[in-house]
C-alpha positions in Angstrom: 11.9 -57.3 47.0 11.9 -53.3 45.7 11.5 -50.6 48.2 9.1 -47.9 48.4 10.6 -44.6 49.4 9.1 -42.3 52.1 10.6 -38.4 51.6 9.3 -36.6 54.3 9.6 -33.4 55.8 7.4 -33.9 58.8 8.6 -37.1 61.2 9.1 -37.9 64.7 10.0 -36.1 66.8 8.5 -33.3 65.7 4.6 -33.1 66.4 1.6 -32.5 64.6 -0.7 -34.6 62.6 1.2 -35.0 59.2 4.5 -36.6 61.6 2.1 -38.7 63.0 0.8 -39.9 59.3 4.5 -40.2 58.3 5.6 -42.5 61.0 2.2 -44.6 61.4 2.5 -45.4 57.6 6.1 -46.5 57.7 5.1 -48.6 61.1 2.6 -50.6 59.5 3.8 -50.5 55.5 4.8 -53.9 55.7 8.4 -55.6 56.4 11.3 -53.7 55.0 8.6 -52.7 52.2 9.4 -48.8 52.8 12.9 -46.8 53.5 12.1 -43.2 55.2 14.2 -40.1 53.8 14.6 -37.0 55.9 16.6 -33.9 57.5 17.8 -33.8 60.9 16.1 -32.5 64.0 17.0 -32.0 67.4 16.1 -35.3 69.2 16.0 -37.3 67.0 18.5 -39.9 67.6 16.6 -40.4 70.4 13.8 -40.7 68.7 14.8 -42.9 66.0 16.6 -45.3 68.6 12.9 -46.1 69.4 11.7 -46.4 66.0 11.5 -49.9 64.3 11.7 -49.1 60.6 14.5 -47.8 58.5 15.6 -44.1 58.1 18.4 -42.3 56.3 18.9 -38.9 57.7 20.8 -36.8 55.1 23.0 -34.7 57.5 21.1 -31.8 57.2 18.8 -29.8 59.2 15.2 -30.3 58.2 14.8 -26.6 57.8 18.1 -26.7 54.7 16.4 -28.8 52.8 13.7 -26.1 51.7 16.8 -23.7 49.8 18.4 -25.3 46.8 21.6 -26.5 48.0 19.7 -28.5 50.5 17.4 -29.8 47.8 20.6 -30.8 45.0 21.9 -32.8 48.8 18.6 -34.3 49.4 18.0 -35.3 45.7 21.4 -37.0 44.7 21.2 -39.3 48.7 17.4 -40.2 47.0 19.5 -41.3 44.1 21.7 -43.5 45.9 19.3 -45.1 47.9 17.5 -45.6 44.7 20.6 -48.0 43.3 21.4 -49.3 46.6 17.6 -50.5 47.4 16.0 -51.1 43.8 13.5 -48.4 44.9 10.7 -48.6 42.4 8.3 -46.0 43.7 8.3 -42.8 46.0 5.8 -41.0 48.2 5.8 -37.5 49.0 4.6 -36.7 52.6 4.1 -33.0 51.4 4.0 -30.9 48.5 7.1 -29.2 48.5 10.1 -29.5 49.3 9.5 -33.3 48.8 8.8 -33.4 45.3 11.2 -31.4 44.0 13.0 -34.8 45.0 10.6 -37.2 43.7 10.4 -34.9 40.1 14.4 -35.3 40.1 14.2 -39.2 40.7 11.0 -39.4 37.8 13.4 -37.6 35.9 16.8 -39.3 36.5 16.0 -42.6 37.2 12.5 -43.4 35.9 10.8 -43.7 39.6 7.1 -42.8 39.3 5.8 -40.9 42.8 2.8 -39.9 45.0 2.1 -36.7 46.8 0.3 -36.9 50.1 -1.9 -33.7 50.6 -3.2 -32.1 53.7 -5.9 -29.4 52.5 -3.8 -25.8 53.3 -1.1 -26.2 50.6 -4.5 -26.4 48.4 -5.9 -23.4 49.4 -2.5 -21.5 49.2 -2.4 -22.8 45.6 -5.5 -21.4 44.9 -5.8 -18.2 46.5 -5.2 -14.8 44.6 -2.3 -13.4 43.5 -0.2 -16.5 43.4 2.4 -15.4 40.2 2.6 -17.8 37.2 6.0 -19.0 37.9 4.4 -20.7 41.0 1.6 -21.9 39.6 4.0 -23.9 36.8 6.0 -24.9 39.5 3.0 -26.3 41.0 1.5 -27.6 37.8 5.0 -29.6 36.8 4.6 -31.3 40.7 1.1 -32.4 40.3 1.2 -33.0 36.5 4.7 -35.3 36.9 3.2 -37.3 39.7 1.3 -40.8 39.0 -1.0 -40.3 42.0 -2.2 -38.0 44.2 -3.5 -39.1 47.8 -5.5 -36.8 49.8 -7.0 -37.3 53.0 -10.8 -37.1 53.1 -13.2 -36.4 50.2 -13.5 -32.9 50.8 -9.4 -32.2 50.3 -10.5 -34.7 46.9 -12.8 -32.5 45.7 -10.7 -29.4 46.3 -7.3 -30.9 44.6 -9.6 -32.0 41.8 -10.8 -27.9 40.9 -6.7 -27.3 41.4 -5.9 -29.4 38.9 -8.4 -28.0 35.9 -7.2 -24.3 36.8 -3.6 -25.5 36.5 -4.5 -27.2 33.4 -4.2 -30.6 33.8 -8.0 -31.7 34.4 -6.4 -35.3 32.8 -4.9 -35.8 36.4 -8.3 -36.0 37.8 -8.5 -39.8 37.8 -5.2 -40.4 39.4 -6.6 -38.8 42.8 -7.2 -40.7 45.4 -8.7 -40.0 49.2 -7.5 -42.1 51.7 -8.8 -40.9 55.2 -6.6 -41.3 58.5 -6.3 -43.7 61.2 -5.0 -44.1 64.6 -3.3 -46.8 66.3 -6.6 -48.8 68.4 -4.6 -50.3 70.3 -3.4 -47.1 72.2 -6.4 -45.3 71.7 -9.1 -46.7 73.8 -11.5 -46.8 76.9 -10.4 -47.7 80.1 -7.2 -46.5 81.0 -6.2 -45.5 84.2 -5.8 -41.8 84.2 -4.3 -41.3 87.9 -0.9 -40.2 86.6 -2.1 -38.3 84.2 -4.5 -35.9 86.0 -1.8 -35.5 88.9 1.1 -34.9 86.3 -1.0 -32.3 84.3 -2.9 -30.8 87.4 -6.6 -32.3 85.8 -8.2 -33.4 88.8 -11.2 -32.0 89.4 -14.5 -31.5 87.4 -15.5 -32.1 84.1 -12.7 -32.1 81.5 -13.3 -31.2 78.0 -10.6 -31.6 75.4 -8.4 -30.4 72.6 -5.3 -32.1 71.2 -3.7 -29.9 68.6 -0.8 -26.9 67.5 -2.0 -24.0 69.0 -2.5 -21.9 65.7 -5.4 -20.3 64.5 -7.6 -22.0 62.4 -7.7 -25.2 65.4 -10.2 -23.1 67.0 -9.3 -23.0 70.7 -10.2 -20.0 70.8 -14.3 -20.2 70.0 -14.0 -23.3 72.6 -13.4 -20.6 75.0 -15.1 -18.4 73.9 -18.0 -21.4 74.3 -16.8 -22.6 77.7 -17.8 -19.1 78.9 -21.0 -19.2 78.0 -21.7 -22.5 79.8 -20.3 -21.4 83.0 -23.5 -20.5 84.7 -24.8 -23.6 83.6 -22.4 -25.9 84.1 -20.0 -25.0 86.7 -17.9 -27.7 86.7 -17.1 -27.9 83.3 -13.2 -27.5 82.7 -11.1 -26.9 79.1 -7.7 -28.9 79.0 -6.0 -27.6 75.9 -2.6 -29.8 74.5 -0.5 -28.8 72.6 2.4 -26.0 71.1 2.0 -23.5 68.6 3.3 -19.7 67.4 -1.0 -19.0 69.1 -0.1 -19.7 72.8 0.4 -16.1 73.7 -2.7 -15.2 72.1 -4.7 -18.0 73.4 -3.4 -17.6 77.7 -4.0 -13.5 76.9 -7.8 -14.3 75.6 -8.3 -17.1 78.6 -7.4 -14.4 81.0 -9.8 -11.7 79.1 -12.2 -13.9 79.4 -11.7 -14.7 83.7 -11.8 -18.6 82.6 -7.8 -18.7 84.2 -9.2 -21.0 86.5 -10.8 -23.5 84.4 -8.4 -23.8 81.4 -5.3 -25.5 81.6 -2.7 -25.1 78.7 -0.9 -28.5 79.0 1.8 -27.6 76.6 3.5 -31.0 74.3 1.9 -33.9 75.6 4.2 -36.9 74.9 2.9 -39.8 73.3 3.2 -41.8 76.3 0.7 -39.8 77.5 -2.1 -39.0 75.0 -4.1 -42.1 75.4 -4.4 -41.8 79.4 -5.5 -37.9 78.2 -8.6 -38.7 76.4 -9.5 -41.0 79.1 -10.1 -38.3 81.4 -12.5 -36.1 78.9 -15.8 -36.3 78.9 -15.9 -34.7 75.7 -13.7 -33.8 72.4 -14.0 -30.5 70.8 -12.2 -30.1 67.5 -13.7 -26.4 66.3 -11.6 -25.8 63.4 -12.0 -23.5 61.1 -10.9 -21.8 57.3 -8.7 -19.1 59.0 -5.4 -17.0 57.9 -5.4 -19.5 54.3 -5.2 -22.7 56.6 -7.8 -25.6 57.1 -8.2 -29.0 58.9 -8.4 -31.9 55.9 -9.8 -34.3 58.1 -8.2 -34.5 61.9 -6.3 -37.5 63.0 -7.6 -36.3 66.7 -11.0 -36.6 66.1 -10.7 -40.2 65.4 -8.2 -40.8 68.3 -10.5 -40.0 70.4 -13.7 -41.8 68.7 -11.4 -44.7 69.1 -11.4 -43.9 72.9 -15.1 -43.9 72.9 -15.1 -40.4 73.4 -18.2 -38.2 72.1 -16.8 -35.6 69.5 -17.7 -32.1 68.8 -16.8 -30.4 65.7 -16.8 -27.7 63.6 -18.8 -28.1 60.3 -15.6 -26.9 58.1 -13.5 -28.4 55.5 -12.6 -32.3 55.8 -13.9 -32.2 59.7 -17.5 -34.1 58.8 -16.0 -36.7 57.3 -14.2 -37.6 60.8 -17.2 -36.8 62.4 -20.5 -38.9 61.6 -23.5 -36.0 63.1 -25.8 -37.4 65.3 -24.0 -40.7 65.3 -20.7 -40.3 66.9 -20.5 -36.8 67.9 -22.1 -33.4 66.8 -21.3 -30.9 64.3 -21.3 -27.1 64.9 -20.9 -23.6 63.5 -17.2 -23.3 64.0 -17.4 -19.5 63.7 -20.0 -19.5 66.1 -19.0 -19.8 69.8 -23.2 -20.2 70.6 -23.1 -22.9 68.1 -20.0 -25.0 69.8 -21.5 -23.9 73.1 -25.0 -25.9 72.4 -23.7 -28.9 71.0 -21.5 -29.2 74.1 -23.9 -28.8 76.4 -26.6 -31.2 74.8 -24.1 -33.9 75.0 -23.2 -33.1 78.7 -26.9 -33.1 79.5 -27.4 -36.1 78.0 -25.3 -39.2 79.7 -27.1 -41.7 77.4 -26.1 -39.7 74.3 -23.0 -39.5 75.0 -22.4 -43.5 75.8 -24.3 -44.0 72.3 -21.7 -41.7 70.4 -18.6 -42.7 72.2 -19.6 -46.4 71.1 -20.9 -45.7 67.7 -17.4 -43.5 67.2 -15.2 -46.4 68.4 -17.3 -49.3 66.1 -17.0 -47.4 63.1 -13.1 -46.6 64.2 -12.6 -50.2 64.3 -14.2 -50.7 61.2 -12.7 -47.9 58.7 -10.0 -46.1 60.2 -7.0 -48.0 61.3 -3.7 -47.5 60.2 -3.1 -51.2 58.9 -5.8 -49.9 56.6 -4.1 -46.6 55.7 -0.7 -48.4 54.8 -2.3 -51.0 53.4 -4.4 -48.9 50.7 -1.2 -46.7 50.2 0.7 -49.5 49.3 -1.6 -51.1 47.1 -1.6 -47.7 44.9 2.0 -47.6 45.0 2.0 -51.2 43.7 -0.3 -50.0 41.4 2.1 -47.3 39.8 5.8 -49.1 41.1 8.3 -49.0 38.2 9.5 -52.8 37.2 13.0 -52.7 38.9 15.9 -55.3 37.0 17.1 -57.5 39.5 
């Protein structure tokens, strides 16, 4: 049997939505179907000792392999495990620096590859004043691949219009959206939330919740800024924000601007142990993301985490976010922008009990039904079949 190669940048235990991607694919690829490629990080042999797939770590810090040395390192271990493994076709979990590897392998050793993409390296590619030398770089990484995978229609659509201003409109039927999943097992109704509320201080009132980096474009902020204008309203409504990012400053400054200290809790990294217990105590998700300083969501693995937990969802009406988020059917969508917006969507679902049973059920059916991850890993490999190299045995 031939292997399918993983080269990744973003893996266990780091966190954030494209790791989570990276290691739920290689979970439920199939067998010893895929091999994962990767940098060091700290933890991670602790990590990986509770991982059931196969990694190669090249000894070098995840960070190295962005400058070239690291890349030549990363590009001639690819080669090897090509050999040793009969690997007959490579994904890229990002852009770059992975496919500077898979280009090397195409052009070394014949093995055809796929770049996963995520929405903000689009909108980087396309924004002004991007020199020519980048945009060739870009156009030889997108123009050497045999398939491109994107994550919702939207990011389709988008990597689509990159690919006729690079040039190389021919590309267009080689795209491919595959939206995310999450693991239903994990995520769903009825957990027992004791430890989690005494171990994050979340035990009284009304929870509301966001799971995400704490940068700007997540939009923690407008769900502030909406929380305060509920408070009259509904007094026991509470905002439990998870998560890490370069924003945290910024976002405890503006909670304390805003006197809601006593009703937001920053809950810092949340370990995977824990998430599912999380949602379990909202009431309500809030994923306001927006198009802010050249980043956007693509489609939000935590949106249908907690759809999967039966969990009502509201969202902003931005970039790949809809497409996680059916309006009116499992959650509501809202001006992201708009803090009065977010603010009356919240509030008509936590008016509304019935409502809300009705979208947390219609969000975990339609979970069920479209977004698991044996689905995810079993489209990707299917394409990758589709485009595998014939490997002499």
């Amino acid at each position: 049997m031939t292997t399918h190669l993983l080269l990744t940048s973003n893996f266990p235990p780091q966190y954030d939505g494209i790791a989570s991607w990276m290691s739920q694919l290689a979970i439920h690829y199939g067998g010893d179907a895929m091999l994962v490629s990767l940098g060091r990080e700290p933890g991670d042999e602790e990590s990986d000792a509770r991982q059931s797939i196969r990694l190669d770590r090249i000894p070098i810090a995840r960070e190295r392999l962005r400058n070239f040395p690291g890349l030549i390192a990363w590009s001639r271990r690819a080669a090897a495990l090509t050999k040793i493994h009969q690997v007959s076709f490579a994904w890229c979990g990002n852009l770059k620096p992975a496919s500077y590897v898979a280009l090397s392998l195409r052009l070394r050793l014949g093995v055809p590859y796929g770049v996963f993409l995520h929405g903000t390296e689009l909108l980087l590619m396309r924004s002004r004043g991007r020199g020519l030398a980048k945009r060739m770089i870009a156009r030889t990484l997108l123009g050497s691949a045999a398939v491109l995978v994107t994550n919702s229609e939207w990011t389709r659509r988008m990597t689509i219009d990159l690919l006729g201003e690079l040039g190389i409109p021919e590309r267009a039927d080689r795209v491919h959206a595959v939206p995310l999943g999450a693991d239903l097992d994990r995520f769903r109704a009825g957990m027992d939330t004791a430890f989690v509320r005494k171990k994050y201080g979340l035990t009284e009132g009304r929870w509301m919740l966001t799971v995400g980096r704490l940068v700007e474009h997540k939009g923690q902020d407008h769900a502030m800024r909406a929380l305060l204008l509920l408070r009259e309203r509904e007094p026991d409504l509470r905002y439990a924000i998870a998560g890490t990012g370069e924003h945290e400053a910024t976002l405890r400054a503006l909670a304390t601007q805003l006197g809601l200290d006593d009703v937001v809790r920053f809950l810092g990294h949340v370990t995977d142990a824990d998430l599912p217990s999380l949602y379990n105590v909202a009431e309500l998700y809030v994923g306001a993301s927006r198009v802010a300083v050249g980043h956007v969501e693509g489609f939000g693995i935590s949106l249908i985490e907690a759809a999967a937990t039966s969990l009502p969802v509201v969202a902003g009406r931005e970039g790949g976010m809809p497409e996680a988020v059916v309006d009116g059917v499992t959650g509501l969508l809202a001006n992201p922008y708009d803090p009065a917006s977010i603010a009356e969507a919240i509030q008509r679902i936590l008016r509304s009990p019935e409502l809300a049973a009705q979208f947390g059920a219609a969000g975990r059916r339609i979970a069920e039904e479209k977004y698991s991850w044996q689905r995810v890993a079993q489209d990707l490999r299917a394409i990758a079949d589709t485009y595998s190299r014939a490997v002499e045995r």
